[in-house]
LOROVO-502749 format. One record per residue (C-alpha): x, y negated, z. Coordinates in steps of 0.2 Angstrom, whole numbers, padded with zeros to 4 digits, always signed. Layout:
! LOROVO-502749
XYZ...
This chain:
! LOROVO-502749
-0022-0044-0124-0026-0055-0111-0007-0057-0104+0000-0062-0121-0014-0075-0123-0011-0080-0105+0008-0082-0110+0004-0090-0125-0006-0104-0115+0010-0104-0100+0023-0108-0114+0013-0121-0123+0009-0128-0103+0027-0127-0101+0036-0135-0117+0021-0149-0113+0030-0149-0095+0047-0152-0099+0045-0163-0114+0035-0175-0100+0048-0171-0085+0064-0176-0100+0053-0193-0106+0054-0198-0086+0074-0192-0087+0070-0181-0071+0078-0167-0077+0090-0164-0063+0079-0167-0050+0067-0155-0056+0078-0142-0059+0087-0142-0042+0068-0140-0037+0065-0127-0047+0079-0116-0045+0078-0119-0027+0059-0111-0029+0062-0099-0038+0065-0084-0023+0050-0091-0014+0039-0094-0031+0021-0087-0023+0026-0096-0008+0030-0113-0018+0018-0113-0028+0004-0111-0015+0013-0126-0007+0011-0137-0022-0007-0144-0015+0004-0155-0003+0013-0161-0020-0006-0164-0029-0004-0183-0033+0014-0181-0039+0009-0166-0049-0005-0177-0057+0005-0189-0063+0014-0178-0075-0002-0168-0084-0021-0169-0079-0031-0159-0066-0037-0146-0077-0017-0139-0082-0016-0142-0062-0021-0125-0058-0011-0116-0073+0003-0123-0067+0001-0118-0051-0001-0101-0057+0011-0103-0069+0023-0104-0056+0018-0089-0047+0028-0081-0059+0047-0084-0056+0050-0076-0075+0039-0093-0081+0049-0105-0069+0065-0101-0078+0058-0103-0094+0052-0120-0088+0072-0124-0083+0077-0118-0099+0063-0130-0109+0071-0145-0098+0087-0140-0102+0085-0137-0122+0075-0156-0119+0088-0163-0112+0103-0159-0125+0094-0163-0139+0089-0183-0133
């Protein structure tokens, strides 16, 4: 019961995501990066403290540490890439 309520919160987390990284038309940039991250995801992830300021920019603190561990998932990073890229044919 606790995974699908997890998933529940990533996909809200990541439709909130995209719809942000698409209003900034950043949607290439971000998905190179993701799709580049995505055999390395733990590792990325972990390495997104470097990136902190950046990532605040785009949601506040407390999503910070769901989406780091949002993206110790590689399953959730491609549903991010999707989200941008269903964002990004509709505008």
């Amino acid at each position: 019961m606790t995974n699908s309520l997890n998933s529940q919160n990533y996909d809200e987390l990541i439709d909130r995501i995209a719809r942000r990284i698409c209003d900034l038309k950043l949607e290439t940039i971000f998905i190179i990066i993701l799709e580049s991250a995505k055999p390395l995801s733990f590792i990325a992830s972990s390495i997104l403290v470097a990136f902190e300021p950046l990532i605040n920019s785009f949601f506040s603190f407390k999503d910070y540490k769901k989406f780091y561990e949002m993206l110790e998932n590689r399953e959730n990073i491609e549903k991010l890439i999707r989200k941008i890229e269903e964002y990004s044919q509709e505008k």
